[in-house]
C-alpha positions in Angstrom: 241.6 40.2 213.0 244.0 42.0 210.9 242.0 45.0 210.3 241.7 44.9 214.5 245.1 45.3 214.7 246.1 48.7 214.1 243.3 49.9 216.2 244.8 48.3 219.0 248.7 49.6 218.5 246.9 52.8 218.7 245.1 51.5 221.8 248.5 50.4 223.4 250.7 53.6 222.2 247.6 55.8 223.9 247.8 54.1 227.4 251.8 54.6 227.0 251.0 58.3 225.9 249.0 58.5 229.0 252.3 57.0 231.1 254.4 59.7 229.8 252.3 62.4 230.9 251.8 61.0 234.4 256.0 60.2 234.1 256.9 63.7 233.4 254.9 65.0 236.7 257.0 62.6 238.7 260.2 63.7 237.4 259.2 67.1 238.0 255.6 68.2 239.2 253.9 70.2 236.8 252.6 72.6 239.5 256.4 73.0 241.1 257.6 77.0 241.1 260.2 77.7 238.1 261.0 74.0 237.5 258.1 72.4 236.4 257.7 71.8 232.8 255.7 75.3 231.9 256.8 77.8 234.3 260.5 79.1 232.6 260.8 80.0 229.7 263.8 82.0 229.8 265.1 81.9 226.3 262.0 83.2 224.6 262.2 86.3 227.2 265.9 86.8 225.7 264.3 86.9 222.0 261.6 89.1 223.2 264.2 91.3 224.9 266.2 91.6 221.4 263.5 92.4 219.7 262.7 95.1 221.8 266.0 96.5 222.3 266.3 96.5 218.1 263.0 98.3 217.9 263.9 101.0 220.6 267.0 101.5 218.5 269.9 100.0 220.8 272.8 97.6 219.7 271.5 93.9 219.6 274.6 91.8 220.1 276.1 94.7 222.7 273.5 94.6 225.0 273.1 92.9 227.9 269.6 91.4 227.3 267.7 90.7 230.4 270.9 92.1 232.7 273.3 89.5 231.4 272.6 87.4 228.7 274.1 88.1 225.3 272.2 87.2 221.8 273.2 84.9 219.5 271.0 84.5 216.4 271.6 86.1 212.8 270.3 89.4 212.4 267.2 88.1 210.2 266.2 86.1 213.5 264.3 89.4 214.8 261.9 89.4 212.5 260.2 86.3 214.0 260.6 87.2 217.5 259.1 90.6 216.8 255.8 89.9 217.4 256.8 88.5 220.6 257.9 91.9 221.7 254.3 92.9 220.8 252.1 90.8 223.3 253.1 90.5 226.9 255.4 87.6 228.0 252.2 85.6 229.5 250.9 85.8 226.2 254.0 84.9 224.1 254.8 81.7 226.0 251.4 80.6 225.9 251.9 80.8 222.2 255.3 79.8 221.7 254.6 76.5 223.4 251.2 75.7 222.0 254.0 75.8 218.7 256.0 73.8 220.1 253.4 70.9 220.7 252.4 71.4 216.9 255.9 71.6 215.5 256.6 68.3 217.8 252.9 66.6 216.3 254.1 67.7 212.6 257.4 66.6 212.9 256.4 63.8 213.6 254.0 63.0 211.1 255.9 64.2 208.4 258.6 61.7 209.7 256.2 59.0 209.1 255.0 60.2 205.9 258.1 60.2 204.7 258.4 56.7 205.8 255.9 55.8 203.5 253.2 55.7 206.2 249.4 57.1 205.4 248.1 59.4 207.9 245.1 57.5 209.6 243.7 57.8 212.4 245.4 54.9 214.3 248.7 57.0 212.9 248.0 60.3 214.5 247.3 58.7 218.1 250.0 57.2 217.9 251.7 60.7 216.6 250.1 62.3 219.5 251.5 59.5 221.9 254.9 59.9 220.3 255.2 63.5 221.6 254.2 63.0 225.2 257.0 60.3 225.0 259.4 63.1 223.9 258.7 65.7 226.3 260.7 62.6 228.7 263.9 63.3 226.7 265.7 66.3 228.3 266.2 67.8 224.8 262.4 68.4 224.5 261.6 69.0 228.3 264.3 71.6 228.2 263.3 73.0 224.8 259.9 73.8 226.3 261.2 74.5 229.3 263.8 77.7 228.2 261.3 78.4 225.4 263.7 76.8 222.9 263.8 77.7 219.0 265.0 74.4 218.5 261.9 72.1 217.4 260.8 74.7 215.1 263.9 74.3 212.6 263.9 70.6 213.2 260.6 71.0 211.4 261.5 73.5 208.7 264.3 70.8 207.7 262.4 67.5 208.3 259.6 69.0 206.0 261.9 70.5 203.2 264.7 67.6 203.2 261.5 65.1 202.5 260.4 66.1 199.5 260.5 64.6 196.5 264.1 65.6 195.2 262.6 67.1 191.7 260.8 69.9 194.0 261.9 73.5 193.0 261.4 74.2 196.9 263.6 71.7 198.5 266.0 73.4 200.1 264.5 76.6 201.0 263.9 75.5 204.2 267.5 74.6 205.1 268.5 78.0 204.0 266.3 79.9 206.3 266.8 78.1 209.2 270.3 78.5 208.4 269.8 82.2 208.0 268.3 82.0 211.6 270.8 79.8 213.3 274.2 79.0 211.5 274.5 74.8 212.3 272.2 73.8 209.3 274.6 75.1 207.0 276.2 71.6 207.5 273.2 70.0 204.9 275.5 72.0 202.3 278.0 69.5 202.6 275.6 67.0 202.7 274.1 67.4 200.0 277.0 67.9 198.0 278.7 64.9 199.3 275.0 63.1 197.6 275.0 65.0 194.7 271.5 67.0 195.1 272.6 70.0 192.9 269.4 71.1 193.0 268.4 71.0 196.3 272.3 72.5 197.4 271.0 75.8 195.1 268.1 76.2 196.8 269.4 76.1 200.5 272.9 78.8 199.1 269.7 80.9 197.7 267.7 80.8 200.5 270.5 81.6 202.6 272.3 84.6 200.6 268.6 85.9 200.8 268.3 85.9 204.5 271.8 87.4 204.6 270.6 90.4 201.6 267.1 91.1 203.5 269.2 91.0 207.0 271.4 93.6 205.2 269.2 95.7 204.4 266.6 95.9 207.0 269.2 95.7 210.0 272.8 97.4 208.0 274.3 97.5 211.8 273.7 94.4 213.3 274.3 92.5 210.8 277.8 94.2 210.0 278.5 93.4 214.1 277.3 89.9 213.4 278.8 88.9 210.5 282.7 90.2 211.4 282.9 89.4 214.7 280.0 88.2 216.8 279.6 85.1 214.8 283.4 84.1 215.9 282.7 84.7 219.4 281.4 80.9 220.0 281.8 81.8 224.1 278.9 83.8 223.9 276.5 80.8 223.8 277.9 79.7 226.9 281.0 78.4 228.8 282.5 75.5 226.9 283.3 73.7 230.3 279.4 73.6 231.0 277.7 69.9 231.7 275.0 70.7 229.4 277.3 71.2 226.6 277.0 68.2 224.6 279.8 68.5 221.3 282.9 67.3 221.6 284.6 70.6 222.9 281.9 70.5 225.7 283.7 66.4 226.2 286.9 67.8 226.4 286.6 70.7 229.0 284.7 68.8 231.4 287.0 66.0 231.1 289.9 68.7 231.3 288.1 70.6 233.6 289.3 73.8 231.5 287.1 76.3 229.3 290.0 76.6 227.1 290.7 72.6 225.7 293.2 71.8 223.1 292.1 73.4 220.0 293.9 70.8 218.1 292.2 68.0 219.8 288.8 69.7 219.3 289.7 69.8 215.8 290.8 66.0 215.0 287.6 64.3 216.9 285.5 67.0 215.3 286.7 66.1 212.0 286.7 62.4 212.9 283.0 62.5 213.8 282.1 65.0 210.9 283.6 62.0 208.9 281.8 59.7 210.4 278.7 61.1 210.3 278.9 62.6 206.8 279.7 58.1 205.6 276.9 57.2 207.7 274.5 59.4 206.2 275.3 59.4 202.3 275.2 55.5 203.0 271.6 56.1 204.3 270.9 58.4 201.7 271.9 55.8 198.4 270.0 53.3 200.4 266.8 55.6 200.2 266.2 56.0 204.0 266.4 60.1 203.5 265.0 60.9 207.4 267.7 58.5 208.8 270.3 60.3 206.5 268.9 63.8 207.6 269.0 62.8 211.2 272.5 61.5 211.0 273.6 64.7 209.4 271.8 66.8 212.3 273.1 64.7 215.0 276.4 65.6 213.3 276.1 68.8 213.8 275.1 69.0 217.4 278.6 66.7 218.0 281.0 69.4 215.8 279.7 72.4 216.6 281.8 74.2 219.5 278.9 74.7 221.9 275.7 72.5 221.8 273.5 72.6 224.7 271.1 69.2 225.7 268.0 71.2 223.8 269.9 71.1 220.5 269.6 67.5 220.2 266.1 67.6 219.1 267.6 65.2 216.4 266.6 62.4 219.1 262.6 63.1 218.1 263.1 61.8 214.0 265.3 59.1 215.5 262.5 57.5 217.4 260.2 57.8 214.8 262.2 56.2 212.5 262.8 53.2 215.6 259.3 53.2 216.2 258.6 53.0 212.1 260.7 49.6 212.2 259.1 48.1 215.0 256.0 48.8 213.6 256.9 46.6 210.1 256.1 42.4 210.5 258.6 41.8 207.5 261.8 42.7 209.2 261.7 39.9 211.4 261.8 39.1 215.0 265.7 39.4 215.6 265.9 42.9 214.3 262.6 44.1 216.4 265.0 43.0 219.2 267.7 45.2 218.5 265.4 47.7 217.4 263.6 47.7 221.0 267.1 47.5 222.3 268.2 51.0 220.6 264.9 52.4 221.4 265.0 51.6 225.4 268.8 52.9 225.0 267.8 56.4 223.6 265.2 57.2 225.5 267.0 56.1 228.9 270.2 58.3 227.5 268.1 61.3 227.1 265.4 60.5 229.8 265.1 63.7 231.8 267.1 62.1 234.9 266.5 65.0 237.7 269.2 66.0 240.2 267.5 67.8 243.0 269.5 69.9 245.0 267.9 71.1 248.3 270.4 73.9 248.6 270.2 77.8 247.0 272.5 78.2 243.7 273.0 80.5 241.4 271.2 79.9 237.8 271.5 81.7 234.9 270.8 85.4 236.2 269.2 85.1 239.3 269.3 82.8 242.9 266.9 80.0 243.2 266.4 78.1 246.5 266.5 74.9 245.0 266.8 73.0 241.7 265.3 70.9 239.5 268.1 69.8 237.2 267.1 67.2 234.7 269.3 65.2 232.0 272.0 62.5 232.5 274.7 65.0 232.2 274.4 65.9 235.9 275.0 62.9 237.4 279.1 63.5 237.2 279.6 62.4 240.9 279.2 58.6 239.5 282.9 58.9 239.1 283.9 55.6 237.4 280.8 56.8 234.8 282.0 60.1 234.3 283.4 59.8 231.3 280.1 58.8 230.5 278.1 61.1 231.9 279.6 63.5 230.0 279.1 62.1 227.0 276.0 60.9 226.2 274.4 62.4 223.9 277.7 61.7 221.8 277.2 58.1 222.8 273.7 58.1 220.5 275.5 59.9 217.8 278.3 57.2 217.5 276.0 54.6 218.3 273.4 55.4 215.6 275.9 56.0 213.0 278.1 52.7 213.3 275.4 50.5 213.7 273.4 52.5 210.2 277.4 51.9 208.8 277.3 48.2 209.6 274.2 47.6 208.8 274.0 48.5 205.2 277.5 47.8 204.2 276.8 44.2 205.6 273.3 44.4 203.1 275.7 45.5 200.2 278.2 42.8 200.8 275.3 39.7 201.0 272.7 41.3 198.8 274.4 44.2 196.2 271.2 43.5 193.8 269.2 44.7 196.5 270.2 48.4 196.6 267.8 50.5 195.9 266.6 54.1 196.9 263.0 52.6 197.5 264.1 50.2 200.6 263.9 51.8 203.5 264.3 49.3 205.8 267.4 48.4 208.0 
């Protein structure tokens, strides 16, 4: 019977893998013009365009890529969309996404490895059934959807920020995707705050070396990036947007002004960096490393000045880590409860809710004659929820970091000869 067992979790998590998939075609049909889940892609079209603007010798961050939208990555960024610019769009999205559904299965699995899972069979169904479950949460949808860079740094820092501490290439990783896109420079203070000398070298390396080869290889766009464009946070997109999900993003919806209270900005940031930062080094001397990275990425998505719904890609590790405890006998029946509980709460705060307007608007560079609009943050016209509504991503941030705070400082207070970096359950 026992050895039946995992063979029929795998069972159960395939028929719910099979659920998503039918799911996602009712929120928005597959086969629907623009909207459905393969048919955008606009975002890797603006990496493409840079690319091609850099190879035909004009100004990256001066030109209007695709008639109007601006680009925003480091200078060392081109090198991986350049072969983008090689094949034709068809082509590159048919790629890009078949990456994305790797990066998604890897991340994944290396979540679980890290967990101190083996990688059996009955473990990559239910790997395999974990991403059609992501592809609900508007993060993922809409990371596919734009043809989103996200997923593939969540994967660079998963897999580098898992390895055994004594590794001479953990943090390597961190410092390229920092190179690429500036937020993961926040596992510097991380790591610092946790004492991984070692790892904290190799991410400043990593990430002088990206800044040296950017130098070099690109001498004017990086000089335009590095004093002045990187300042320019508007450039990424109106801060009074509903799909901007930090804390600035709460304040000018709330305030219904693109230009909130710097000061105000800066006290919750620093409140939630706090937060976050306690949360996570708890994790971390408690030995549950993919809970501490997660914390520290969904800290990031809350402090930085502009952080769309697909940034929070944090949500993927999250679940693993959810599904990890639900999936071990010995923590008892209460906490599978509240386990369940947080589960069912992420996944309907991140579900990709749609709001479908039957009406023409204007979105992003062109006129559509209807939309699609998926993720909670649309529904402001629930006015008694709109404080809410605007928050919610937030709302798993402050949730996952008080409860990991409460948690293990109540373990500490009833069980201090417990601690130890090998326990890595709640």
């Amino acid at each position: 019977m026992r050895k039946a067992r995992p063979a029929l979790v795998a069972v159960g998590f395939a028929l719910l893998g099979i659920l998503a998939i039918w799911l996602q075609n009712v929120v928005v049909p597959y086969s629907t013009p623009f909207w459905g889940l393969f048919d955008n892609q606009l975002d890797l079209d603006v990496y493409r365009s840079g690319a091609q603007t850099v190879l035909d010798g004009g100004s990256l961050y001066d030109a209007k890529l695709l008639g109007q939208m601006d680009y925003t990555y480091a200078p060392i960024s081109i090198l991986l969309f350049t072969p983008f610019a090689w094949v034709s769009f068809e082509s590159a999205r048919i790629i890009w996404t078949a990456g994305i559904f790797l990066a998604l299965y890897l991340v994944v699995m290396v979540s679980f490895r890290s967990l101190g899972r083996t990688p059996t069979w009955q473990l990559r169904i239910i790997a395999l059934s974990l991403v059609a479950v992501s592809l609900l949460l508007e993060p993922v949808r809409t990371t596919i959807w734009y043809g989103q860079i996200n997923v593939f740094l969540l994967l660079v820092i998963v897999a580098d920020l898992t390895r055994p501490e004594d590794s001479r290439l953990r943090g390597i990783g961190v410092g390229i995707a920092a190179g690429i896109k500036l937020t993961p420079l926040i596992f510097v203070l991380y790591l610092a705050l946790v004492r991984q000398w070692r790892t904290l070298t190799g991410v400043i390396a990593s990430f002088v070396a990206t800044l040296a080869i950017g130098l070099v290889l690109l001498p004017r766009e990086s000089w335009s990036y590095w004093t002045g464009k990187l300042f320019d946070s508007d450039r990424v997109g109106a801060p009074q947007t509903p799909g901007n999900q930090s804390i600035r993003g709460l304040l000018a919806n709330l305030l219904h002004s693109d230009d909130p209270n710097g000061f105000a900005w800066l006290a919750l940031a620093l409140a939630a960096l706090a937060l976050g930062m306690y949360a996570a080094t708890l994790a971390s001397r408690h030995g549950q490393e993919l809970l501490a990275i997660t914390l520290v990425g969904l800290t990031s998505c809350a402090v930085s000045p502009m952080s769309w719904g697909h940034h929070w890609v944090w949500f993927v590790p999250l679940m693993v880590i959810g599904v990890h405890w639900l999936m071990t006998p010995r923590i008892g029946w209460v906490r599978h409860c509240w386990v369940a509980g947080g589960l069912v709460g992420l996944i309907l705060v991140a579900f990709s809710w749609r709001s479908y307007l039957a009406y023409p608007i204007w979105f992003v560079n062109k006129t559509v004659p209807d939309a699609y609009l998926t993720g909670l943050f649309f529904k402001t016209g629930i006015v008694g929820l709109q404080w809410f509504t605007y928050y919610p991503y937030n709302v798993v941030f402050l949730a996952a970091s008080i409860a990991t705070i409460a948690v293990l400082r109540r373990r500490e207070r009833t069980a201090p000869e417990t601690l130890d970096r090998s326990d890595r359950l709640p």
